[in-house]
C-alpha positions as CSV (number, residue, x, y, z in Angstrom):
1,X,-17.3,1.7,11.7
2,X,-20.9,2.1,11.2
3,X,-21.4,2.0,15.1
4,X,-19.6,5.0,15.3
5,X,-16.6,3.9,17.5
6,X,-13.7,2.1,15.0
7,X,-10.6,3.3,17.0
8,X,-8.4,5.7,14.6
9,X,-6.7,6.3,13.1
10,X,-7.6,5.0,9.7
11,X,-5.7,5.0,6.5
12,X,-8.4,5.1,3.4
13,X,-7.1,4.5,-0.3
14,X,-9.6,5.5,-3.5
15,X,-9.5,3.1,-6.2
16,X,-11.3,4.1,-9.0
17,X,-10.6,5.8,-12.7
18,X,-10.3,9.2,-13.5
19,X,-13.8,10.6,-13.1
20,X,-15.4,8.2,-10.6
21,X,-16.2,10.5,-7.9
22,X,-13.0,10.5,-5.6
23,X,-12.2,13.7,-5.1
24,X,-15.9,14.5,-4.7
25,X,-15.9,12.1,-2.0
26,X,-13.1,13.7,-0.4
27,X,-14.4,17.5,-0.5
28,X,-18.0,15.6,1.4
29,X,-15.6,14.0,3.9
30,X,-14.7,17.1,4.8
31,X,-17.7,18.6,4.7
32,X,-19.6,15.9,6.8
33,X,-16.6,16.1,9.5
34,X,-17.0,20.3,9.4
35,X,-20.7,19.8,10.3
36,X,-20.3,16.7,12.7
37,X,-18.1,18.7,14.6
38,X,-17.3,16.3,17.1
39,X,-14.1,16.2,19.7
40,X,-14.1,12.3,19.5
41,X,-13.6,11.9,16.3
42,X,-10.0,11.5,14.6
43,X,-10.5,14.3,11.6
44,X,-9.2,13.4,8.6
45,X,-6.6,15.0,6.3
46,X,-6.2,14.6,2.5
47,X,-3.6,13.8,0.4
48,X,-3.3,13.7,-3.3
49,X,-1.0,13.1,-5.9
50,X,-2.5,16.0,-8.4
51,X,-2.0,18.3,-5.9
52,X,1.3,17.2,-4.7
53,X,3.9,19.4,-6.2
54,X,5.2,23.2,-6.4
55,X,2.5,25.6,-4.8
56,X,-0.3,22.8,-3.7
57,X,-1.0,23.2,-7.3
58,X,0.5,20.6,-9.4
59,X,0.7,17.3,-10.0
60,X,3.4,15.6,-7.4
61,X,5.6,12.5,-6.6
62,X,4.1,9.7,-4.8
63,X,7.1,9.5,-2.0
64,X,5.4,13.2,-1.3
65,X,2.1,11.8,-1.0
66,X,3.8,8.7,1.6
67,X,5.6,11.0,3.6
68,X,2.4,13.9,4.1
69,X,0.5,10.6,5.0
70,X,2.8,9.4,7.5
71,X,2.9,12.9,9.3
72,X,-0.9,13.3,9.3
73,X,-1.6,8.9,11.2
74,X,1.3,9.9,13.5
75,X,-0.7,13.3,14.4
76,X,-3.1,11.0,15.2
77,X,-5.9,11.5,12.4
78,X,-7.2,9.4,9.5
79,X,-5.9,10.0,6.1
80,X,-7.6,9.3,2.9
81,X,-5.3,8.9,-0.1
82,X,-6.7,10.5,-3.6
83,X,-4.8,8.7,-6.0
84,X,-5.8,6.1,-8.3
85,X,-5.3,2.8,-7.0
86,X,-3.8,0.5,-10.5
87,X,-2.3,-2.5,-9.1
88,X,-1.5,-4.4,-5.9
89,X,2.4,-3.1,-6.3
90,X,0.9,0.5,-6.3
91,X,-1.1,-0.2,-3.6
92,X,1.6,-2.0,-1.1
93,X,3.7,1.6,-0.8
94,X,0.7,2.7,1.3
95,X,-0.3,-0.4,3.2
96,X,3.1,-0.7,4.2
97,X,2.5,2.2,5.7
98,X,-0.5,1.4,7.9
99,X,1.2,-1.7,8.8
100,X,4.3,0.8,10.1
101,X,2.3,2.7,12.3
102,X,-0.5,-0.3,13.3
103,X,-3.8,1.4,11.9
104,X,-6.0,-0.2,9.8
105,X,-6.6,0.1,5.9
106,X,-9.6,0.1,4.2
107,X,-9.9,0.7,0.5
108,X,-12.8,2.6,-0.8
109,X,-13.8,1.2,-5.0
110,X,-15.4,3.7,-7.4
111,X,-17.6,0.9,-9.5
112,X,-18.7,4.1,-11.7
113,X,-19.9,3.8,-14.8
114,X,-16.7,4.3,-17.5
115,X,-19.3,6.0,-20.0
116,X,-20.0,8.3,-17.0
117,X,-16.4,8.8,-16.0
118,X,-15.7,9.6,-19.6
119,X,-18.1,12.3,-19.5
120,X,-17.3,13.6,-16.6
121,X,-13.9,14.2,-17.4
122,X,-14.5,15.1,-20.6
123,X,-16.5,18.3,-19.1
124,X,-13.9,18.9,-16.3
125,X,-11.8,22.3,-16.5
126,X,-8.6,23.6,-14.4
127,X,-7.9,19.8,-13.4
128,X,-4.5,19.9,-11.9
129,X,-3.2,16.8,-13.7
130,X,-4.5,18.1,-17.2
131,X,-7.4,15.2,-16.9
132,X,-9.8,16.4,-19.0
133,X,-11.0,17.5,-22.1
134,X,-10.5,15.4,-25.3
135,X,-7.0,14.7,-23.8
136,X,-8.2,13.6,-20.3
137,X,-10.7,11.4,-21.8
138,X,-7.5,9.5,-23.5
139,X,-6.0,9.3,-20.4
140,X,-9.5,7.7,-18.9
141,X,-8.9,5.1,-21.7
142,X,-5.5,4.3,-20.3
143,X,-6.9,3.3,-17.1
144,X,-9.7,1.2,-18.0
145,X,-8.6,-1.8,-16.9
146,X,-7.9,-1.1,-13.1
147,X,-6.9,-4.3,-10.4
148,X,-9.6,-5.2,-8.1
149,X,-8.3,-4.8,-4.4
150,X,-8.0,-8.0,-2.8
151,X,-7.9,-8.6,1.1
152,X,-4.7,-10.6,0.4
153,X,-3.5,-7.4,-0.3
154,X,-3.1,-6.3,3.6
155,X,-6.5,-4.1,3.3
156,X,-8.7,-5.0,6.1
157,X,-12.2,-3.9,4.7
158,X,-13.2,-3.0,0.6
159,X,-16.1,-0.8,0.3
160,X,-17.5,-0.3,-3.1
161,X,-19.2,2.5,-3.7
162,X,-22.0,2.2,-7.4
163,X,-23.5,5.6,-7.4
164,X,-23.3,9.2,-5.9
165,X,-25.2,8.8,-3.6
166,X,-23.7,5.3,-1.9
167,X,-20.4,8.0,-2.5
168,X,-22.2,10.9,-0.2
169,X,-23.8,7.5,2.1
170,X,-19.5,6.8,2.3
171,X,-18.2,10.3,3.4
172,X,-21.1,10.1,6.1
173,X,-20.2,6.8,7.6
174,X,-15.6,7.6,7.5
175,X,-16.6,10.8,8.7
176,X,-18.6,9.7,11.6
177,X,-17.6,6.4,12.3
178,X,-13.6,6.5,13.1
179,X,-13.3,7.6,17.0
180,X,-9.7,8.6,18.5
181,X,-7.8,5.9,20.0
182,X,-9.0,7.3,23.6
183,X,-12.4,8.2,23.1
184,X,-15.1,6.9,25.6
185,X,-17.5,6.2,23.5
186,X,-19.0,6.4,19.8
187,X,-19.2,9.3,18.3
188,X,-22.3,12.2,18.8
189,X,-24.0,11.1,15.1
190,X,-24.1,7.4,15.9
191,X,-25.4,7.8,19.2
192,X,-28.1,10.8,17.9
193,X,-29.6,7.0,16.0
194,X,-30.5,5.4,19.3
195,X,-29.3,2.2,18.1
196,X,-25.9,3.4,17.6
197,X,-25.1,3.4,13.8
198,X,-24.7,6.3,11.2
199,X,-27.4,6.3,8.5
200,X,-24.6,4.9,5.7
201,X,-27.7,4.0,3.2
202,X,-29.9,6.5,2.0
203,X,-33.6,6.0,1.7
204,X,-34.4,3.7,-1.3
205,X,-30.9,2.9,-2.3
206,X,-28.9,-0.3,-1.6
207,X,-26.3,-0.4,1.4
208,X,-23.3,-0.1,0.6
209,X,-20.8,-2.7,-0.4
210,X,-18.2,-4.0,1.9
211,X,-15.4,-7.1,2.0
């Protein structure tokens, strides 16, 4: 991955409580792959449960969430799944999936601070899932206690992400490191490093976190 050539596509879950930084991650996924701009890498598509009902809008069913994830690996591009991961039952519904079409799954942890989650959600407004507020920060409570991931799980690599900017150092690295399957070579950022990896760890900050 950090070499810029892991063969796609990938299927990424988020594990992390409301608040962590998951959805940020996703919209600076998408942003790094806008700017890489690169015809050897896989693109990636986004699902999420919160916006997986009527209109794009709403809250949705997590069959919904399965089936958009299915279409978008069998187009060929990575998918990263924004839904909180709970438990290892909650997590099997989508690494049965990656075992079905024979891509790999990593999982990426949001080790957040929960005072800073609670704020954060706290100060959110227009969340699709009503997650914010008073109320949302209720909900927060609810999911304190979250499962670890485990490789026994079926999950080839755990990355843990500790603060925003091992997060942005994350969305860097999936967005320039997964290659289609018949790509020549690594991708344009990895090569652009002369020594063929992506610069995953900002200056001054630890690297990230992996299993």
């Amino acid at each position: 991955l950090l070499a810029g050539h892991l063969r796609g596509p990938l299927l990424l879950l988020l594990s992390g409580p409301p608040g962590s930084g998951k959805s940020t991650f996703c919209e600076e996924l998408l942003r790094c792959c806008g700017v890489a701009g690169d015809p050897v890498l896989t693109g990636w598509t986004v699902v999420c449960q919160d916006t997986a009902g009527a209109g794009g809008i709403k809250p949705g069913k997590r069959e919904k969430v399965e089936k958009a994830a299915k279409a978008a690996l069998a187009r060929g591009q990575s998918v990263v799944v924004d839904r909180t991961k709970l438990n290892a039952t909650q997590c099997a519904h989508f690494t049965a999936i990656g075992r079905g079409l024979a891509v790999p799954v990593h999982v990426l942890v949001f080790s957040t601070p929960h005072a800073k989650c609670a704020q954060r959600v706290k100060q959110r407004v227009g969340h699709p899932g009503g997650v914010e507020g008073d109320r949302g920060v209720g909900v927060f409570k609810r999911f304190g206690k979250l499962s670890p991931p485990s490789l026994a799980e079926q999950i080839d690599t755990i990355v843990s992400c500790a603060d925003e900017a091992q997060v942005s150092a994350a969305a860097r690295m999936y967005a320039c490191g997964v290659v289609r399957a018949e790509a020549a070579g690594p991708s344009k950022r990895a090569q652009a490093h002369g020594s063929g990896t992506i610069d995953a760890a900002p200056a001054g900050h630890p690297p990230l976190s992996t299993a």
